[in-house]
C-alpha positions as CSV (number, residue, x, y, z in Angstrom):
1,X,82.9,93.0,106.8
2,X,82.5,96.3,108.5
3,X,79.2,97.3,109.3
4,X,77.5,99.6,112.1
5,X,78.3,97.3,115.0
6,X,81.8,97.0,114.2
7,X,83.1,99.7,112.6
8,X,84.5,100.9,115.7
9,X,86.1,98.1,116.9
10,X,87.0,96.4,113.6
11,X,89.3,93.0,113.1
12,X,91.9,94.6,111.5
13,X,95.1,92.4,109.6
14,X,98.7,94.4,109.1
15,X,100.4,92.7,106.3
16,X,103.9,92.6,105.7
17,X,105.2,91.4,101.9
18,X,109.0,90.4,102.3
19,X,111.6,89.1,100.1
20,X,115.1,88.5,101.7
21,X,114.7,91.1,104.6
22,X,116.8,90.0,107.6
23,X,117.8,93.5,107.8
24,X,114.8,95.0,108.7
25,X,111.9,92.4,109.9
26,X,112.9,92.1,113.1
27,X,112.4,95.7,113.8
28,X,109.6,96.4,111.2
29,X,107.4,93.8,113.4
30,X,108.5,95.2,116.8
31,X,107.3,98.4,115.6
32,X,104.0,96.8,114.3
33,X,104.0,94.6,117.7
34,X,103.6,97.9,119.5
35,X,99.8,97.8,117.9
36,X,96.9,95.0,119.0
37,X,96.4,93.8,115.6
38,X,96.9,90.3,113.9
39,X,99.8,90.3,111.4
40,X,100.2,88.0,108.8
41,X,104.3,87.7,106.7
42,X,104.1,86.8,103.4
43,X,107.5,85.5,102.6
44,X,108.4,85.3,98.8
45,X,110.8,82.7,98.5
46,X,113.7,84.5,100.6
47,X,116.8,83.0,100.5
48,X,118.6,84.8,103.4
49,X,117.7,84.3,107.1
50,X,114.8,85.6,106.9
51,X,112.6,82.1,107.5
52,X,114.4,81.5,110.1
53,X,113.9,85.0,112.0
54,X,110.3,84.7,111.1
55,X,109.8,81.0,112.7
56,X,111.6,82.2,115.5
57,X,109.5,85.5,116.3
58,X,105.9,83.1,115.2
59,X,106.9,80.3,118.5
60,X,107.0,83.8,120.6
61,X,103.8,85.5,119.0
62,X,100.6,83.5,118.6
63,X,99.1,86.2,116.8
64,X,101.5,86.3,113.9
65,X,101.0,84.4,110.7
66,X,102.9,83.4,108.1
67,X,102.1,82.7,104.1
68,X,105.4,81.3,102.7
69,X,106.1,81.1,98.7
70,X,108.2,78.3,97.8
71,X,109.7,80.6,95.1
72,X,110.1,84.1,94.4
73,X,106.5,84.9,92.8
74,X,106.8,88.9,92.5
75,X,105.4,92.2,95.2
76,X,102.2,91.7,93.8
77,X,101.5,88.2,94.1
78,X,102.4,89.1,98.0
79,X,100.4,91.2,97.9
80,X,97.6,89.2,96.3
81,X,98.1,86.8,99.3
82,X,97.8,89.3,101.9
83,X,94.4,89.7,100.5
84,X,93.5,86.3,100.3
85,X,94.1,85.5,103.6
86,X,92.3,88.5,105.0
87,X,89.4,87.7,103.1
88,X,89.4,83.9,103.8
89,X,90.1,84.3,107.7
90,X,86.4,87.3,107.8
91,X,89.3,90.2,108.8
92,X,87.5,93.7,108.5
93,X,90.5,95.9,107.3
94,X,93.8,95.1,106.3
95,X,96.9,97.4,106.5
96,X,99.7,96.7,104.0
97,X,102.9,98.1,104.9
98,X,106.6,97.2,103.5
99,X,109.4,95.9,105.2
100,X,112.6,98.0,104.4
101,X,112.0,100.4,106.7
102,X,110.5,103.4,104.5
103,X,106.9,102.9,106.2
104,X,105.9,104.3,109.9
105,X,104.4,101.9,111.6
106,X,103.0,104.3,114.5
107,X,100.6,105.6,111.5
108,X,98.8,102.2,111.5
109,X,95.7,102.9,113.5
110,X,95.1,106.7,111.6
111,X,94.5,104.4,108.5
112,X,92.6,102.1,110.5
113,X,90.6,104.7,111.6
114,X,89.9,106.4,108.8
115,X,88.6,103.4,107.1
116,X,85.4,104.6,108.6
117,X,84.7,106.9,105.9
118,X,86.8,105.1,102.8
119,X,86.9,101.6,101.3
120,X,90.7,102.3,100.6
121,X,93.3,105.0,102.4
122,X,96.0,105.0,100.6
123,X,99.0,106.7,101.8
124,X,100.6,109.7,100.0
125,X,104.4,110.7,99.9
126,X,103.6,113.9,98.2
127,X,100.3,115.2,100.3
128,X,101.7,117.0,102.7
129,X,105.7,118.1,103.4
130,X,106.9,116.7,106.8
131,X,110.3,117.4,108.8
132,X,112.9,115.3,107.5
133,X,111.2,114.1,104.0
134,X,114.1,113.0,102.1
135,X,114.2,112.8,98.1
136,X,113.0,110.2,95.7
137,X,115.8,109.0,93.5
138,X,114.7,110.9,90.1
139,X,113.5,108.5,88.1
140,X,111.1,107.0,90.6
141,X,109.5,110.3,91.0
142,X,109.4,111.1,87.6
143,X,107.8,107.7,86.5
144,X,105.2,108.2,89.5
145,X,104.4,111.5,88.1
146,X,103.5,110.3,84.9
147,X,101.7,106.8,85.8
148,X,99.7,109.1,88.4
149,X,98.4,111.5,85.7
150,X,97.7,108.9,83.7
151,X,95.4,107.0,86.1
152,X,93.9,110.5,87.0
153,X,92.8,111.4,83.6
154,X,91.7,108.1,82.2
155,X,89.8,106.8,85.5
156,X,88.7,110.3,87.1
157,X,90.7,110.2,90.1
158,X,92.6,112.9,91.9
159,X,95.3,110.5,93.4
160,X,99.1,112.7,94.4
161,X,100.7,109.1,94.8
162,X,99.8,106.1,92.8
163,X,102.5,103.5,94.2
164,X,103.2,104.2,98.1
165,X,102.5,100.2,99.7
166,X,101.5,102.1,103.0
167,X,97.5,101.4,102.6
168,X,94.5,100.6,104.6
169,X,91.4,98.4,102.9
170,X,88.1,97.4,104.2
171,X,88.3,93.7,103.1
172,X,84.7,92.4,101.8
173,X,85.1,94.7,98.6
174,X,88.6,93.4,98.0
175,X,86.7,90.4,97.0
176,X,85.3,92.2,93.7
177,X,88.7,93.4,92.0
178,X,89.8,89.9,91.0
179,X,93.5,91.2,90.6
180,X,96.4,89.4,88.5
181,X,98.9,91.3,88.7
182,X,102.5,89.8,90.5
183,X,104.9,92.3,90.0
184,X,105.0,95.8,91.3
185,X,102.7,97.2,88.8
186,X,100.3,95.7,91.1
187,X,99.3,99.4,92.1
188,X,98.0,100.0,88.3
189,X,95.9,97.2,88.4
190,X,94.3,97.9,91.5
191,X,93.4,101.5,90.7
192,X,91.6,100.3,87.5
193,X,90.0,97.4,89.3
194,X,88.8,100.3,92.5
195,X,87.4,102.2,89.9
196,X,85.0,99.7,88.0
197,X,83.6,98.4,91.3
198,X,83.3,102.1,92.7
199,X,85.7,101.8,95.9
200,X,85.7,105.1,97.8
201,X,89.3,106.3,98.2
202,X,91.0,108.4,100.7
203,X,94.3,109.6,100.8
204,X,96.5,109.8,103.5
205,X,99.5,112.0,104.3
206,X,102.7,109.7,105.0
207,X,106.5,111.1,105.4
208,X,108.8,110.3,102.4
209,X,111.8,107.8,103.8
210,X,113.8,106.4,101.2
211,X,116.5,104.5,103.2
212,X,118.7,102.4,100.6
213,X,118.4,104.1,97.4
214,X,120.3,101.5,95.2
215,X,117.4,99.1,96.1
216,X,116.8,97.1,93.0
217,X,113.3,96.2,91.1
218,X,115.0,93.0,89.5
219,X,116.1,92.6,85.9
220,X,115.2,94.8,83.1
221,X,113.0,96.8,85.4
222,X,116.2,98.6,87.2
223,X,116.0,99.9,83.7
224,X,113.8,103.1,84.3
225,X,112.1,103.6,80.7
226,X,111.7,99.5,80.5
227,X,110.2,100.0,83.6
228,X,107.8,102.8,83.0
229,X,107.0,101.0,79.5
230,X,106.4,97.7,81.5
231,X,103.8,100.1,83.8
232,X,102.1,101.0,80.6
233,X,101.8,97.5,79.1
234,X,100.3,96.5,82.6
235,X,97.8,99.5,82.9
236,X,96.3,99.2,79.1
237,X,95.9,95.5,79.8
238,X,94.0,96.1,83.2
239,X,91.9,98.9,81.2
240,X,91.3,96.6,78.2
241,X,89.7,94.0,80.8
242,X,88.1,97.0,82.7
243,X,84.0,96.1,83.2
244,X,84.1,99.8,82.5
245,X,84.6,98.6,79.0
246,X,87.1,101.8,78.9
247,X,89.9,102.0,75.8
248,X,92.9,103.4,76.5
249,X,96.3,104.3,74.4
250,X,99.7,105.6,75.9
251,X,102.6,106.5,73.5
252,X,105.4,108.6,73.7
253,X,106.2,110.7,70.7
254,X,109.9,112.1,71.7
255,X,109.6,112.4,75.6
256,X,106.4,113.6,76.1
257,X,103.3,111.0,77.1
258,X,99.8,111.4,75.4
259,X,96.9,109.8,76.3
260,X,93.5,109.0,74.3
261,X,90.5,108.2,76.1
262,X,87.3,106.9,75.5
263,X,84.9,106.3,78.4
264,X,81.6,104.2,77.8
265,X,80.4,105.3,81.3
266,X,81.3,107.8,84.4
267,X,83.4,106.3,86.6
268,X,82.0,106.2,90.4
269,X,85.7,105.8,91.9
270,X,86.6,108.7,93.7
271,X,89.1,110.3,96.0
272,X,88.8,112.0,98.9
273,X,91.1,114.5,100.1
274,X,89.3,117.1,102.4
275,X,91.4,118.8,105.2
276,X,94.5,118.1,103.7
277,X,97.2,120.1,102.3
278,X,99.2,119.6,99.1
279,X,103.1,119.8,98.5
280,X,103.5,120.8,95.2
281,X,106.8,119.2,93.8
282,X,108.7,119.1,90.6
283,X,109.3,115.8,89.4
């Protein structure tokens, strides 16, 4: 874990979730090569070339790791290993960062270093406006919105961006949240869980990259309300199991969301967002 000594000079992990990405992982881990960090692959069950760029780059790179699912488990199960193996191989922080090109790679050590002062930086697509920002497809803005208000006014947070990947933890308190989740309403889950425990959060300015747009969430989640219903289901069941002993209801009479609260005690979450400025967008 990070303590005085180390905090420093911490062992820090960059963890890379992919599902069939022989597009981009050759370059993702150059970039991330460019950094003296460990890096660990988790590869869910592709079915392209991907295993067999990522066996090719590990006989070249003694420092990379790889976790390999023998099927297609879901973002958040990736995820979930990412964790594991930080927490199981005594890493101090871990970097999560995707694999289809939308993440900057050069930002790693500012998240790094500004674990120093937060359990969990979290990047933000919305913080700050950069030169070429491109557009979120609609929908995924829209559903962002709406999740991130929710988590803001049923767990106290000020959070701009609920779902970015880009994210720097200290790992000893990752052993506390005892996530579930497999899917990519991973990010619901993990606010609720960051809150009970009382993780200190930090966001982080990011740039907003959205590279191939007709990317697909698999299924009946390409549907966008399925989707944002599915986000719901997943966030009332993470607040149901909540130590917080929170109880939370989201309906949607016509279009518009409402949401009932009741809190049995303050929650010690928080977010901190000093020195940094705010785009304000329209979803």
């Amino acid at each position: 874990m990070i303590t005085a000594s180390n905090l420093l000079d911490p062992r820090v992990l960059v963890a890379i979730p992919i599902y069939n990405e022989a597009r981009h992982i050759s370059a993702v881990l150059d970039a991330v090569r460019q950094h003296d960090y460990d890096i660990v692959v988790i590869d869910d069950g592709s079915t392209d070339q991907t295993p067999e760029l990522i066996a090719a780059r590990k006989r070249e790179d003694q420092r990379l790791h790889v976790v390999r699912h023998s099927q297609n488990l879901g973002y958040g199960r990736a995820i979930r290993s990412g964790m594991r193996f930080a927490l199981e191989n005594e890493y101090d922080v871990l970097v999560t960062i995707d694999c289809d090109g939308q993440h900057q790679p050069h930002l790693i050590p500012d998240l790094v270093a500004a674990t120093r002062t937060a359990d969990v930086v979290s990047g933000s697509r919305y913080l700050q406006a950069f030169d070429g920002n491109t557009s979120a497809p609609a929908d995924r803005r829209a559903i962002n919105v709406q999740m991130t208000t929710v988590l803001n006014r049923v767990l106290g947070l000020q959070l701009t961006d609920s779902f970015c990947g880009f994210k720097a933890y200290r790992v000893a308190p990752l052993a506390k949240l005892k996530l579930t989740e497999n899917g990519y309403a991973i990010p619901l889950e993990f606010w609720v869980r960051a809150a009970d425990h009382g993780l200190t959060i930090r966001e982080f300015p990011v740039p907003r990259v959205y590279l191939e747009e007709e990317r697909s969430f698999g299924g009946a989640l390409d549907n966008s309300e399925t989707r944002k219903k599915h986000y719901i289901k997943v966030l009332a069941k993470a607040l149901r199991n909540s130590s917080s002993r929170r109880r939370f209801m989201a309906t949607e009479p016509g279009r518009v969301m409402t949401v009932q609260l009741h809190r049995d005690r303050p929650v010690r979450g928080r977010v901190d967002r000093s020195d940094q400025t705010t785009e304000t967008q329209s979803p």
